[in-house]
PDB file of N, CA, C and O in Angstrom:
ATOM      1  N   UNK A   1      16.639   3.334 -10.780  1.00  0.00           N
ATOM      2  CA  UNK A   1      16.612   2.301  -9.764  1.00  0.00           C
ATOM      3  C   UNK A   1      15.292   1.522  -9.916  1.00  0.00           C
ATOM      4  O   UNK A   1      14.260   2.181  -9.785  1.00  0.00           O
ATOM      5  N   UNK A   2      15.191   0.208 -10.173  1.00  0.00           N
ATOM      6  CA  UNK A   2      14.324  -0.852 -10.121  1.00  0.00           C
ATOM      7  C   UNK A   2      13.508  -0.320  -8.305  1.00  0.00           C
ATOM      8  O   UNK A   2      13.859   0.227  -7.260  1.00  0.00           O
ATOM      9  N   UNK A   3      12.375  -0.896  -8.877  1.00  0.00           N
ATOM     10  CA  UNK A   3      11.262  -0.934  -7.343  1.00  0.00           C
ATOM     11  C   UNK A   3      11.756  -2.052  -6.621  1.00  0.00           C
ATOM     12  O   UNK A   3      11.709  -1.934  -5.397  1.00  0.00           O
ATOM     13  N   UNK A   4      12.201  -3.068  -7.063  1.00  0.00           N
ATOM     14  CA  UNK A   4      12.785  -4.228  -5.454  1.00  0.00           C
ATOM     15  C   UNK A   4      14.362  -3.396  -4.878  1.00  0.00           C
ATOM     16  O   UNK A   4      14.939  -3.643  -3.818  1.00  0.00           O
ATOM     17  N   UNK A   5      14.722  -2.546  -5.762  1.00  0.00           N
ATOM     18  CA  UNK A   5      16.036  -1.749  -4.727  1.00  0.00           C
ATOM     19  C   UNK A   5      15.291  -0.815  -3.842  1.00  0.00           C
ATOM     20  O   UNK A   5      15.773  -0.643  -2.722  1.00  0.00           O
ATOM     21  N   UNK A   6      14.408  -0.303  -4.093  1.00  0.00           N
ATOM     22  CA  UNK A   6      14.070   0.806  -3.658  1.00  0.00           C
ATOM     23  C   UNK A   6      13.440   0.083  -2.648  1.00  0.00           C
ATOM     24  O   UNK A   6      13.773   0.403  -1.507  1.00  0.00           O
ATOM     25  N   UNK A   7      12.613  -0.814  -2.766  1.00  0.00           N
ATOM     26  CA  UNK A   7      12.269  -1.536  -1.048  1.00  0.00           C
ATOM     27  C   UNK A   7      13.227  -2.022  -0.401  1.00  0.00           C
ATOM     28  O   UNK A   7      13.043  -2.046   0.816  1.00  0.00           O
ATOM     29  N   UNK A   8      14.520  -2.559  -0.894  1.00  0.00           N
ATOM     30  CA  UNK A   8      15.362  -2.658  -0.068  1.00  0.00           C
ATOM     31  C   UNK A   8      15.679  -1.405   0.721  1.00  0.00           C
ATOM     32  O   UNK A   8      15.766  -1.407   1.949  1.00  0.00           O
ATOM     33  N   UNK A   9      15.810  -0.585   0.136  1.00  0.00           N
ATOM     34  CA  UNK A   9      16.670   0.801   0.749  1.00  0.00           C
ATOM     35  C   UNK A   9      15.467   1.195   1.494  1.00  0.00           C
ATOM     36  O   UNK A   9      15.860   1.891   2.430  1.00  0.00           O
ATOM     37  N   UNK A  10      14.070   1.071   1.529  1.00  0.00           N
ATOM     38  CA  UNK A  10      13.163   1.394   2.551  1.00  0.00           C
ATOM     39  C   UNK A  10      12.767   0.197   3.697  1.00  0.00           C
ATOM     40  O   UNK A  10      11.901   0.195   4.572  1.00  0.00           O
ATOM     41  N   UNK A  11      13.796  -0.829   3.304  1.00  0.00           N
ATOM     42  CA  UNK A  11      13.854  -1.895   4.899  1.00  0.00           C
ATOM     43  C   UNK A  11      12.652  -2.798   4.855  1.00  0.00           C
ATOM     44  O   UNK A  11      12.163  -3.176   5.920  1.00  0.00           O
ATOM     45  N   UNK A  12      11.931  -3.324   3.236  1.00  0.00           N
ATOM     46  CA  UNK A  12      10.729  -4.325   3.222  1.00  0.00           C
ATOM     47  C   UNK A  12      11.573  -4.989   2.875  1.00  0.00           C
ATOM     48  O   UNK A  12      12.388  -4.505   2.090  1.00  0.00           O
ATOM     49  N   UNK A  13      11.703  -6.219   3.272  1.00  0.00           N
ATOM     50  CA  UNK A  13      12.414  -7.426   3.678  1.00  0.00           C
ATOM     51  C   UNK A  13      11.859  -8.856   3.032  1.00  0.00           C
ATOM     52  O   UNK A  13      12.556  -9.848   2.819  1.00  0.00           O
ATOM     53  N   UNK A  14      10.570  -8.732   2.796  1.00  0.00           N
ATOM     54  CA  UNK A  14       9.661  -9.523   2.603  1.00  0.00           C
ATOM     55  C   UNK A  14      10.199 -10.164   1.322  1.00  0.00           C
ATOM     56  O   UNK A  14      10.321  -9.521   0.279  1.00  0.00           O
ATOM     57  N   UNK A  15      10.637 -11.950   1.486  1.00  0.00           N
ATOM     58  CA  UNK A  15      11.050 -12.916   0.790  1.00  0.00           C
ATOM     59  C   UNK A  15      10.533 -12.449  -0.694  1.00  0.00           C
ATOM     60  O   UNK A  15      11.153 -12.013  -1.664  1.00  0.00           O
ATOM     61  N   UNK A  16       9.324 -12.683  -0.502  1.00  0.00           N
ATOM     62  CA  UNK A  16       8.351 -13.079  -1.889  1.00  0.00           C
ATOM     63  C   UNK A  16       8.692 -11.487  -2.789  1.00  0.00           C
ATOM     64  O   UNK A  16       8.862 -11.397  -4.005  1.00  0.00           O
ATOM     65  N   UNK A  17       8.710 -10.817  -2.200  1.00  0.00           N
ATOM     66  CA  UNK A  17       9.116  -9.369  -3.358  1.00  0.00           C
ATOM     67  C   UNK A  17      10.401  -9.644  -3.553  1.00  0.00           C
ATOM     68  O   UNK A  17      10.909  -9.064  -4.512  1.00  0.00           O
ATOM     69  N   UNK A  18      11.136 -10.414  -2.881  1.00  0.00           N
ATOM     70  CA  UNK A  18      12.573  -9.959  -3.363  1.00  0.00           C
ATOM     71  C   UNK A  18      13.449 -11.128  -4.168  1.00  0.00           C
ATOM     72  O   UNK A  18      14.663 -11.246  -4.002  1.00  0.00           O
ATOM     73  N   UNK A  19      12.916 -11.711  -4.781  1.00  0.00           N
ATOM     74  CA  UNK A  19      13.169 -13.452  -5.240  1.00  0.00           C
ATOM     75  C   UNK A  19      12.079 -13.792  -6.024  1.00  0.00           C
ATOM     76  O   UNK A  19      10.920 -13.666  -5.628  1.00  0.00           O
ATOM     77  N   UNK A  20      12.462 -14.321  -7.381  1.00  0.00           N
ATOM     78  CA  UNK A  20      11.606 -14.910  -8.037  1.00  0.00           C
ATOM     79  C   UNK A  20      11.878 -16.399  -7.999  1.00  0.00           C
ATOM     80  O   UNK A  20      12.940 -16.836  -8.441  1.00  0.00           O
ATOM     81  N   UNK A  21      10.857 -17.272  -7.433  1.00  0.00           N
ATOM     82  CA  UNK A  21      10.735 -18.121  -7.244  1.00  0.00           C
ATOM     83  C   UNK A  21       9.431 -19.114  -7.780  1.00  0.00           C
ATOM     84  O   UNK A  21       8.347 -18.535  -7.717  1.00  0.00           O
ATOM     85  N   UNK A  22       9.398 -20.081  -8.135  1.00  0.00           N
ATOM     86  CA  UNK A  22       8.445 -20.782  -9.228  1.00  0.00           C
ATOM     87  C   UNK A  22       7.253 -21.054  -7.705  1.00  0.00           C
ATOM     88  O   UNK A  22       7.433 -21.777  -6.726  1.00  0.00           O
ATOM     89  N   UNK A  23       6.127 -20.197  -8.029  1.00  0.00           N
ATOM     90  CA  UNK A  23       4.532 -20.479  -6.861  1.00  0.00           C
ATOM     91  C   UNK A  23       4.908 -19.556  -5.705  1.00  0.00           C
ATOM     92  O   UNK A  23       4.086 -19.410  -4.800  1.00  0.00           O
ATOM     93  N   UNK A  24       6.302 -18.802  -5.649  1.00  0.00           N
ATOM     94  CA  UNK A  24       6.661 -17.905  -4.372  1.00  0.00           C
ATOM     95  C   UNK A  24       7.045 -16.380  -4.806  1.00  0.00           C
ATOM     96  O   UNK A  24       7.395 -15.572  -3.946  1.00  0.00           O
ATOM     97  N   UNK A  25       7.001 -16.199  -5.524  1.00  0.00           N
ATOM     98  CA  UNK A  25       7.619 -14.553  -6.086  1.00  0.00           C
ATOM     99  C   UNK A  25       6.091 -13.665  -6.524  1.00  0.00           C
ATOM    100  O   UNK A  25       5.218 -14.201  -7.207  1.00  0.00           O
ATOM    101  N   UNK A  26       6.010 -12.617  -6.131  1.00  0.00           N
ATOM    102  CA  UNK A  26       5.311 -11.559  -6.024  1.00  0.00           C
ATOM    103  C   UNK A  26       5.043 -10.626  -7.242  1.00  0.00           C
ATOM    104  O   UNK A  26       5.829  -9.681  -7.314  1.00  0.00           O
ATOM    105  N   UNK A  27       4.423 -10.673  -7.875  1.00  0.00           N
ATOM    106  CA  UNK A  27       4.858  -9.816  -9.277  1.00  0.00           C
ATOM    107  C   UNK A  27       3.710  -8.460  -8.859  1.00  0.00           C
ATOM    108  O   UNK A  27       2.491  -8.629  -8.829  1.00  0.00           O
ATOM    109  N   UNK A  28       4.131  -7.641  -8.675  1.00  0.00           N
ATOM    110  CA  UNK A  28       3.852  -5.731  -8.130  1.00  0.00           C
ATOM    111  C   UNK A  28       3.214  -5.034  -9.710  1.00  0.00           C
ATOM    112  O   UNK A  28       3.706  -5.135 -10.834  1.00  0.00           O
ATOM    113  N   UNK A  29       2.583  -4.676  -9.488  1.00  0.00           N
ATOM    114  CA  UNK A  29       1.545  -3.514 -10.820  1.00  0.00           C
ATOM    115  C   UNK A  29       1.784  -2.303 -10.008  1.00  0.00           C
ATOM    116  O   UNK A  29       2.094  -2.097  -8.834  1.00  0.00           O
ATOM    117  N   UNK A  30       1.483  -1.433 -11.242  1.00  0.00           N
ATOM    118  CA  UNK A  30       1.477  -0.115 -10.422  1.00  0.00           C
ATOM    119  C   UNK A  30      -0.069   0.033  -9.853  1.00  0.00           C
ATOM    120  O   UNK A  30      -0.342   0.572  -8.780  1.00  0.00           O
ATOM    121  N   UNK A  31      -1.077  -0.568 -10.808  1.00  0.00           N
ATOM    122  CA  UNK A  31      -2.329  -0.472  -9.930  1.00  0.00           C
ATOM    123  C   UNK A  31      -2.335  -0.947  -8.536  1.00  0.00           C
ATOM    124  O   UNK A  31      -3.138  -0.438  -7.754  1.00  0.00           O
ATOM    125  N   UNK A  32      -1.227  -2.208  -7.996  1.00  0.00           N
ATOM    126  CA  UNK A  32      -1.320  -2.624  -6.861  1.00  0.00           C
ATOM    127  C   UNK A  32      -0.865  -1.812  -5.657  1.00  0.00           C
ATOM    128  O   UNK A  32      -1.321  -1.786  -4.513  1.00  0.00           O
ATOM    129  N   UNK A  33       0.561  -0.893  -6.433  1.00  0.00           N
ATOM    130  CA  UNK A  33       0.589  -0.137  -5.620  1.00  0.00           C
ATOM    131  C   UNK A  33      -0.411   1.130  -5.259  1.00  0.00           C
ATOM    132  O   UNK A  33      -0.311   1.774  -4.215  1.00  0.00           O
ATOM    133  N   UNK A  34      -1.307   1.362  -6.205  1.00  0.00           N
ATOM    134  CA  UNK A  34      -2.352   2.291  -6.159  1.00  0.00           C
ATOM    135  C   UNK A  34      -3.423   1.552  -5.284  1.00  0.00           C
ATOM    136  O   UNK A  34      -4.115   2.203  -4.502  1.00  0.00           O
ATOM    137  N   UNK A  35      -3.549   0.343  -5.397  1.00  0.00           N
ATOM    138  CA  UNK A  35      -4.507   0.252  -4.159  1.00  0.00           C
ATOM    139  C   UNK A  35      -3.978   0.052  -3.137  1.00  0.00           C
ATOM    140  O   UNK A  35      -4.747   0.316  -2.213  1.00  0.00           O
ATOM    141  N   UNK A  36      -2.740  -0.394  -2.711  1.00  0.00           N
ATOM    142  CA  UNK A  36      -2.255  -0.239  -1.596  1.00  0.00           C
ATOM    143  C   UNK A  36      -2.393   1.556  -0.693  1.00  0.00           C
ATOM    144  O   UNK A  36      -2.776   1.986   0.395  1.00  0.00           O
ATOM    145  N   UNK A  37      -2.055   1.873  -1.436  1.00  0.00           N
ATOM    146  CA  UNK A  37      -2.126   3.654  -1.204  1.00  0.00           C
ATOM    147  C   UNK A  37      -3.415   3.806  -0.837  1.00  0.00           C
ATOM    148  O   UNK A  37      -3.479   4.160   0.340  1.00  0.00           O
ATOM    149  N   UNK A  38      -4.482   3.685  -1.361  1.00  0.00           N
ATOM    150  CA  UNK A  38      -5.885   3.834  -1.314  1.00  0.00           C
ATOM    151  C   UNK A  38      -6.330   2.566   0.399  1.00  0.00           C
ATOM    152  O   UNK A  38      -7.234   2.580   1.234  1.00  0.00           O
ATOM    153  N   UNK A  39      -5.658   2.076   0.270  1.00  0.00           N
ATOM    154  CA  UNK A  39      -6.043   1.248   1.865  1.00  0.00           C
ATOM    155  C   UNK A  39      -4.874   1.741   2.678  1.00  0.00           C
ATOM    156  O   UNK A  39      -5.160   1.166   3.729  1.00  0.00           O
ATOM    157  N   UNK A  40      -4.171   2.152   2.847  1.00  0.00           N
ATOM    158  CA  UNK A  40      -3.711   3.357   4.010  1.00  0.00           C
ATOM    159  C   UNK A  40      -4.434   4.546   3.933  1.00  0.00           C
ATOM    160  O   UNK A  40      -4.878   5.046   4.967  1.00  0.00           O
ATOM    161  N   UNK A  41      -4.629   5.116   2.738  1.00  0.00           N
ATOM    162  CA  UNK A  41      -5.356   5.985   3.679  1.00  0.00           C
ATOM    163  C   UNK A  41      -6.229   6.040   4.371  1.00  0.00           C
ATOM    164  O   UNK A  41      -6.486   6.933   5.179  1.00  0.00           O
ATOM    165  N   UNK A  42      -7.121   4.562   4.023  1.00  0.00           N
ATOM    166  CA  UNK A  42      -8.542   4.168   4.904  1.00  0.00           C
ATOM    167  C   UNK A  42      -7.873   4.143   6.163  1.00  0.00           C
ATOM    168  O   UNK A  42      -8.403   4.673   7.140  1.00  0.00           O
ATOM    169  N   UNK A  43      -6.354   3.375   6.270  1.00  0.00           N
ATOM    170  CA  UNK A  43      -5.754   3.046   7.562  1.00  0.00           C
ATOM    171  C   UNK A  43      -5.700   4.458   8.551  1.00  0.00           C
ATOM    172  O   UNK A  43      -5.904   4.689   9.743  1.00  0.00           O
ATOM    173  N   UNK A  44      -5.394   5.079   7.617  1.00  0.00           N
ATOM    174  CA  UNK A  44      -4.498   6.669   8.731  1.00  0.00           C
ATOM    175  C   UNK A  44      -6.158   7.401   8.840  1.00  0.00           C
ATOM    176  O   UNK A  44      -6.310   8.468   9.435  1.00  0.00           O
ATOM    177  N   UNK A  45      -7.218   6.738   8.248  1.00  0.00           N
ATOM    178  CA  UNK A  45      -8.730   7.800   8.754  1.00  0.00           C
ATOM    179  C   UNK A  45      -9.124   8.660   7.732  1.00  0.00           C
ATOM    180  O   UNK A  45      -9.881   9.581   8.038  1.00  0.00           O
ATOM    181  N   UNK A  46      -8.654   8.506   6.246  1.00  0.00           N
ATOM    182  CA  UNK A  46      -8.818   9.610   5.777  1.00  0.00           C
ATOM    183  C   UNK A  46     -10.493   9.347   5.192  1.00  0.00           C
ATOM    184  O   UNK A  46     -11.057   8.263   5.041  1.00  0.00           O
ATOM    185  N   UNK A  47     -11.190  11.130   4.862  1.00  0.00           N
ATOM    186  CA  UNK A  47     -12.376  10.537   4.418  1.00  0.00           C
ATOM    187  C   UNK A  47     -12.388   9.644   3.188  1.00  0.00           C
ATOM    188  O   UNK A  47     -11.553   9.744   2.289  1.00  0.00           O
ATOM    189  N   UNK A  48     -13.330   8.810   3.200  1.00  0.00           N
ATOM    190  CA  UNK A  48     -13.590   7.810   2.189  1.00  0.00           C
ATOM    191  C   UNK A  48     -13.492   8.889   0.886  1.00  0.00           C
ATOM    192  O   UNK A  48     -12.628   8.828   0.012  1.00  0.00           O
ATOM    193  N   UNK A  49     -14.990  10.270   0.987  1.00  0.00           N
ATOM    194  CA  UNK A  49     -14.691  10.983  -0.335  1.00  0.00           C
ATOM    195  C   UNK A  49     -13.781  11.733  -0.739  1.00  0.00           C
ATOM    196  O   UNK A  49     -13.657  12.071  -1.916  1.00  0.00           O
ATOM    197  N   UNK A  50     -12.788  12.198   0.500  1.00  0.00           N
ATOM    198  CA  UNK A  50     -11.813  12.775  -0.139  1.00  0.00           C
ATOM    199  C   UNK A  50     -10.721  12.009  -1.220  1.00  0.00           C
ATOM    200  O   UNK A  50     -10.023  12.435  -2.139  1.00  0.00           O
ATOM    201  N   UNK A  51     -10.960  10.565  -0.581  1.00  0.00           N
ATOM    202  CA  UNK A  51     -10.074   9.434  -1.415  1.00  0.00           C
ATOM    203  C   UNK A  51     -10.812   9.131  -2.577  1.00  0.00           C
ATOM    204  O   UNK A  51     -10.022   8.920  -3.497  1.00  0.00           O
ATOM    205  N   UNK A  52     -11.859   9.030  -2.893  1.00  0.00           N
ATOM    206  CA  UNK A  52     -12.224   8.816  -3.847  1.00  0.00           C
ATOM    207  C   UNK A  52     -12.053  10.093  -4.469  1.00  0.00           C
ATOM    208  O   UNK A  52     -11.656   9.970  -5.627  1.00  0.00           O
ATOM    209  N   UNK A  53     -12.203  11.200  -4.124  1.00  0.00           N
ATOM    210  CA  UNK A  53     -11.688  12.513  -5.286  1.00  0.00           C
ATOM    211  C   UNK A  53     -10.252  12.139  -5.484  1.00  0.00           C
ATOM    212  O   UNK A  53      -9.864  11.814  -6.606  1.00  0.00           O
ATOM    213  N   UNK A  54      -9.368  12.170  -4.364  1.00  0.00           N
ATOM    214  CA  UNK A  54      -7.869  11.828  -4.967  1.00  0.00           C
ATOM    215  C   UNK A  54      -7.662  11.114  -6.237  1.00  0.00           C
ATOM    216  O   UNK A  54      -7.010  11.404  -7.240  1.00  0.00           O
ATOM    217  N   UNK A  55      -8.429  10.051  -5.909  1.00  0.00           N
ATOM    218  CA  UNK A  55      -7.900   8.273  -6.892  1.00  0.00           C
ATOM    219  C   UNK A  55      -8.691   8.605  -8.350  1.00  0.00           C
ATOM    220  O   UNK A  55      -8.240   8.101  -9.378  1.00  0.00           O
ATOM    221  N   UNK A  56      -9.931   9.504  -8.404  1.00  0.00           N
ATOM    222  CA  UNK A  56     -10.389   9.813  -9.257  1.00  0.00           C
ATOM    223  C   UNK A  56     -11.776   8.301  -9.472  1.00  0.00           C
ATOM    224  O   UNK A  56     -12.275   7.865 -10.509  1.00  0.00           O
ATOM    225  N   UNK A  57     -11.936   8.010  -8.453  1.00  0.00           N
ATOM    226  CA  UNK A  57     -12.781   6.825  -8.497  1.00  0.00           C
ATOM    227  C   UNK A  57     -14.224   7.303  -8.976  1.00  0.00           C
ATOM    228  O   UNK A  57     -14.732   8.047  -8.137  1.00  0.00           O
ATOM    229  N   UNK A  58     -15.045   7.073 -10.126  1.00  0.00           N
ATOM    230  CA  UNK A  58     -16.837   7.481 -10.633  1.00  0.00           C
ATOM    231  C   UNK A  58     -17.723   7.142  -9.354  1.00  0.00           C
ATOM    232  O   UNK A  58     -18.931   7.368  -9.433  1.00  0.00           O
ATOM    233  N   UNK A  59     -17.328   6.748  -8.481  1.00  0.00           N
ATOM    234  CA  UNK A  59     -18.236   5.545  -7.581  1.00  0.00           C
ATOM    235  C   UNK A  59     -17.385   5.916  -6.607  1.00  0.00           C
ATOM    236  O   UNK A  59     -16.175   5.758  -6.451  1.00  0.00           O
ATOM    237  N   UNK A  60     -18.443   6.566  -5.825  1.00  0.00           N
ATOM    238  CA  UNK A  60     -18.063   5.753  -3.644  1.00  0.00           C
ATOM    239  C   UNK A  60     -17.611   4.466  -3.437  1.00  0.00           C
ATOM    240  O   UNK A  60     -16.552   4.111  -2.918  1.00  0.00           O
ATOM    241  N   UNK A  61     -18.842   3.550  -4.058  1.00  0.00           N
ATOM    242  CA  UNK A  61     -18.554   2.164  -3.733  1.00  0.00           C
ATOM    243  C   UNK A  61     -17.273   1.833  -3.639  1.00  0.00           C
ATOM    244  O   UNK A  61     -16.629   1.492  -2.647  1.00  0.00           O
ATOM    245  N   UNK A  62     -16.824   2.011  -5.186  1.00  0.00           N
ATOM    246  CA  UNK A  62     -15.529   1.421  -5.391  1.00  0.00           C
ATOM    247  C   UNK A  62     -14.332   1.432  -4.107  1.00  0.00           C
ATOM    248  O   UNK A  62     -13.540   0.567  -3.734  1.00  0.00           O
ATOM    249  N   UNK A  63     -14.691   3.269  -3.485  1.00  0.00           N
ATOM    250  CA  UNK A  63     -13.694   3.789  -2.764  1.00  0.00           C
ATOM    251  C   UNK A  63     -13.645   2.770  -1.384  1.00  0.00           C
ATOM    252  O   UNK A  63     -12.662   2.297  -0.813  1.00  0.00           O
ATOM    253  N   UNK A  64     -15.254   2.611  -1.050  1.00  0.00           N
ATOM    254  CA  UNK A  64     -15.602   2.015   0.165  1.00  0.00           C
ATOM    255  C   UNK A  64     -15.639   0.246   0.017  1.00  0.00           C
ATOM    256  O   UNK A  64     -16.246  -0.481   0.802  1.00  0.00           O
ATOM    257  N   UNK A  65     -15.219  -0.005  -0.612  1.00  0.00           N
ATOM    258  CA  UNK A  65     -14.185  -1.629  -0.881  1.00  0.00           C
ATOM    259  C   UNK A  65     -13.320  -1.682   0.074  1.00  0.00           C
ATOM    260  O   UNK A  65     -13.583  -2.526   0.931  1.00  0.00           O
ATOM    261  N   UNK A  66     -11.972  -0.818   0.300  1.00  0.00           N
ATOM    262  CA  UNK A  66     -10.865  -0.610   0.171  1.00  0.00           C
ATOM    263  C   UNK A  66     -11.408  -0.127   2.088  1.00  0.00           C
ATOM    264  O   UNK A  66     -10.880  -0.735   3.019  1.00  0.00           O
ATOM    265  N   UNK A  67     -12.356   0.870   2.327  1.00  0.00           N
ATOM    266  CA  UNK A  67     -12.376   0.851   3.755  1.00  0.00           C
ATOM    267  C   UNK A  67     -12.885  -0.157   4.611  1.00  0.00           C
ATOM    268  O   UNK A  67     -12.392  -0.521   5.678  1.00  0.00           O
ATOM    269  N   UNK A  68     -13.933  -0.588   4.047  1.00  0.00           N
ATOM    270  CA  UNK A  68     -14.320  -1.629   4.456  1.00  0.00           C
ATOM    271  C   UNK A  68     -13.614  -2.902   4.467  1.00  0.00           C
ATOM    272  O   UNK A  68     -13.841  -3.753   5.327  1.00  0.00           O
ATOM    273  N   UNK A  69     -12.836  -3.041   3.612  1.00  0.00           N
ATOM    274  CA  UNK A  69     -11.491  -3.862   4.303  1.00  0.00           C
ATOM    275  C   UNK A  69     -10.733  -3.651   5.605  1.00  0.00           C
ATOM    276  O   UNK A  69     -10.405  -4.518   6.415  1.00  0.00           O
ATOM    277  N   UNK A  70     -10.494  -2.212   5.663  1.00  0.00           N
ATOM    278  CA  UNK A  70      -9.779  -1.837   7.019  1.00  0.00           C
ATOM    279  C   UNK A  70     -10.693  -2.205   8.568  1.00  0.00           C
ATOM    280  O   UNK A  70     -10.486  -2.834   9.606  1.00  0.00           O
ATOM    281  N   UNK A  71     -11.664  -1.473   8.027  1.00  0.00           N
ATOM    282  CA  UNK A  71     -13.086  -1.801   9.230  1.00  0.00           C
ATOM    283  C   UNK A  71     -12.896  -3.517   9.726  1.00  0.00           C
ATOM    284  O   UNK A  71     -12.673  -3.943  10.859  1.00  0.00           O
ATOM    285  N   UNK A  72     -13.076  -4.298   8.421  1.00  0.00           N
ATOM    286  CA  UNK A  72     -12.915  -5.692   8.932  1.00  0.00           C
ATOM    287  C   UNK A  72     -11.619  -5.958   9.414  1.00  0.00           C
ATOM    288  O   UNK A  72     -11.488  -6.937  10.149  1.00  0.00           O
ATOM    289  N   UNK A  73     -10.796  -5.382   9.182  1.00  0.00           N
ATOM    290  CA  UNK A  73      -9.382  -6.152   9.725  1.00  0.00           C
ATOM    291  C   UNK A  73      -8.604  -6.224  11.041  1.00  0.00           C
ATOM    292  O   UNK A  73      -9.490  -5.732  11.739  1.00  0.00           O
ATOM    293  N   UNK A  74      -7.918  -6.394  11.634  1.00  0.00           N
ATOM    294  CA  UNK A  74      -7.756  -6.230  13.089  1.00  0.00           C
ATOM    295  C   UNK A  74      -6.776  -4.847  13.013  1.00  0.00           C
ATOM    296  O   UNK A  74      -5.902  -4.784  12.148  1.00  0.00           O
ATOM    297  N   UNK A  75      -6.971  -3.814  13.918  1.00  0.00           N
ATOM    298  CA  UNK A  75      -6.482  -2.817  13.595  1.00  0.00           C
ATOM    299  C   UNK A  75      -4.670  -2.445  13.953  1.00  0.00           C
ATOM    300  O   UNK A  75      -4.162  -1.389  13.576  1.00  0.00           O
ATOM    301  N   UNK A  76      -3.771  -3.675  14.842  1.00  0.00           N
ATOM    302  CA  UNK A  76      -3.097  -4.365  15.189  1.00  0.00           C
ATOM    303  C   UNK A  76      -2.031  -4.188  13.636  1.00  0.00           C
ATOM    304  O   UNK A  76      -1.139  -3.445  13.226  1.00  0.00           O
ATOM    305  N   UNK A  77      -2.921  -5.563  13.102  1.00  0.00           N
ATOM    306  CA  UNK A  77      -2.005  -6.092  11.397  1.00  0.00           C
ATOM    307  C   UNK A  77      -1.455  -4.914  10.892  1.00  0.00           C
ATOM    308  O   UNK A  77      -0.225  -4.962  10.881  1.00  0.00           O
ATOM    309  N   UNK A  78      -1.899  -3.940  10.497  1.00  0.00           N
ATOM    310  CA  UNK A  78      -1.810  -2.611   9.753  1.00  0.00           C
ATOM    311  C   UNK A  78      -0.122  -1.652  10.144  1.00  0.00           C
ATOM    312  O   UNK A  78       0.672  -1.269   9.285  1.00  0.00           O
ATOM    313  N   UNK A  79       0.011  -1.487  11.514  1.00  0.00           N
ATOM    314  CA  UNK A  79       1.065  -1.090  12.211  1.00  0.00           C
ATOM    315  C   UNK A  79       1.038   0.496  11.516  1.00  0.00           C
ATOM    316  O   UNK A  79      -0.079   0.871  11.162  1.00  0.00           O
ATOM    317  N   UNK A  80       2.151   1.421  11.305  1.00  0.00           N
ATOM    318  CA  UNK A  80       1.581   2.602  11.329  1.00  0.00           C
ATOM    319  C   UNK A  80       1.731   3.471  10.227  1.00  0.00           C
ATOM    320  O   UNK A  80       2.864   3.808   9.885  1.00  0.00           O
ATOM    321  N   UNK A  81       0.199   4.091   9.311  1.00  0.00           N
ATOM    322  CA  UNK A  81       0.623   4.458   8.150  1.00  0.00           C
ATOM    323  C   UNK A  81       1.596   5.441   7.748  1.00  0.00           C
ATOM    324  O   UNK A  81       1.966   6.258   8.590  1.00  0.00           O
ATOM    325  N   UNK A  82       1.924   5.467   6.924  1.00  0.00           N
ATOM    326  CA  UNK A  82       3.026   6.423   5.897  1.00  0.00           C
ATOM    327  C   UNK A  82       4.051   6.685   7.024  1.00  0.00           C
ATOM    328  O   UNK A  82       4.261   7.888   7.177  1.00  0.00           O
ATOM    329  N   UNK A  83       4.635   6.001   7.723  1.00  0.00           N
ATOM    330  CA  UNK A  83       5.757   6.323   9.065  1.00  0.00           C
ATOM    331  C   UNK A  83       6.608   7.362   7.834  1.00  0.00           C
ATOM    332  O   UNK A  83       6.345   7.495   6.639  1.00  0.00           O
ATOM    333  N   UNK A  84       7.543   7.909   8.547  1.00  0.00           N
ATOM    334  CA  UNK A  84       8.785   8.633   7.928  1.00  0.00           C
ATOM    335  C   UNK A  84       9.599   8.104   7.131  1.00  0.00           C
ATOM    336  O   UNK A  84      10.065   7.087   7.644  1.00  0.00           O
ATOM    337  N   UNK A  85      10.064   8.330   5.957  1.00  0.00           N
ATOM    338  CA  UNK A  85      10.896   7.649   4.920  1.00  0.00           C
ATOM    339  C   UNK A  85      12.037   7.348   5.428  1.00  0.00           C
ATOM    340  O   UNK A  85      12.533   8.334   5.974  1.00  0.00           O
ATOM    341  N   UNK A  86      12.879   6.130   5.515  1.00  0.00           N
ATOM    342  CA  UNK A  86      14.527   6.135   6.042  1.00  0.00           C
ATOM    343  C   UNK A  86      15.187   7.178   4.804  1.00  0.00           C
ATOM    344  O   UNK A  86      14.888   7.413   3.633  1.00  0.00           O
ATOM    345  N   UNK A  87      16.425   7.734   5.919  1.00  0.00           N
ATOM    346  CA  UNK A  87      16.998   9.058   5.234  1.00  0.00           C
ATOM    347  C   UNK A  87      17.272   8.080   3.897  1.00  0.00           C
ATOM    348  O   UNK A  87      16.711   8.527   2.897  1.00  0.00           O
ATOM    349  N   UNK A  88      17.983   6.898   3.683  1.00  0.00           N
ATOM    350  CA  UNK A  88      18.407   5.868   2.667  1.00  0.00           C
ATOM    351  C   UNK A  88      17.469   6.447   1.059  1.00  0.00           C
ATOM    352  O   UNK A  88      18.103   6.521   0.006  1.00  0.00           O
ATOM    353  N   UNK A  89      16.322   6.719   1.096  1.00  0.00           N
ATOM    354  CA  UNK A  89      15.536   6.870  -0.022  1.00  0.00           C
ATOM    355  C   UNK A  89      15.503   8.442  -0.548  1.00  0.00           C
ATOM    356  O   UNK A  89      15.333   8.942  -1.660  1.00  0.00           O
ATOM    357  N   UNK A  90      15.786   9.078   0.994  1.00  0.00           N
ATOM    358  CA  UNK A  90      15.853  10.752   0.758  1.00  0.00           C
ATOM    359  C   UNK A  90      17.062  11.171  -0.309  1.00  0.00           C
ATOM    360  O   UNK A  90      17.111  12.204  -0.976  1.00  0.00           O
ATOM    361  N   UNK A  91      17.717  10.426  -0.289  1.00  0.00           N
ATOM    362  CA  UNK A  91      19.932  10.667  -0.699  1.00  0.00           C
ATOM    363  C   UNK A  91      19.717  11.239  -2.189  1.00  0.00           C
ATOM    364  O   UNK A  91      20.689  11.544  -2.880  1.00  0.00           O
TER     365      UNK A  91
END
């Protein structure tokens, strides 16, 4: 299964991932999804160094990019990390 089915079947809806469109379509890395991962966990509180041991990051800094994004952001936008998988992805 391609990654734009698999967000369908997890209910991301979002135009730009799901349509390639000329200045509107989304093109996904797996690094992107790796930093996405790495800024939830800043979201859900986790320690900065435990994330940086996870991700395997040489550098704090690097790790504390990624929180310090969260710190600045309104804590609202974010809504709630790693919620429960729809059964749809479990099958």
């Amino acid at each position: 299964m391609m990654l734009r089915e698999y967000l369908k079947l997890a209910g991301v809806t979002r135009h730009e991932l799901h349509h390639s469109e000329r200045g509107r379509s989304m093109h996904i890395t797996a690094h992107d999804l790796r930093s996405s991962t790495i800024t939830w966990w800043a979201v859900r509180g986790d320690d900065a160094l435990k994330i940086q041991r996870r991700v395997g990051h040489e550098d704090l800094q690097t790790t504390d990019l990624h929180v310090r994004l969260v710190e600045a952001a309104d804590p609202v936008a974010f809504g709630v990390p790693f919620p429960p998988l729809p059964g749809a992805l479990l099958e």
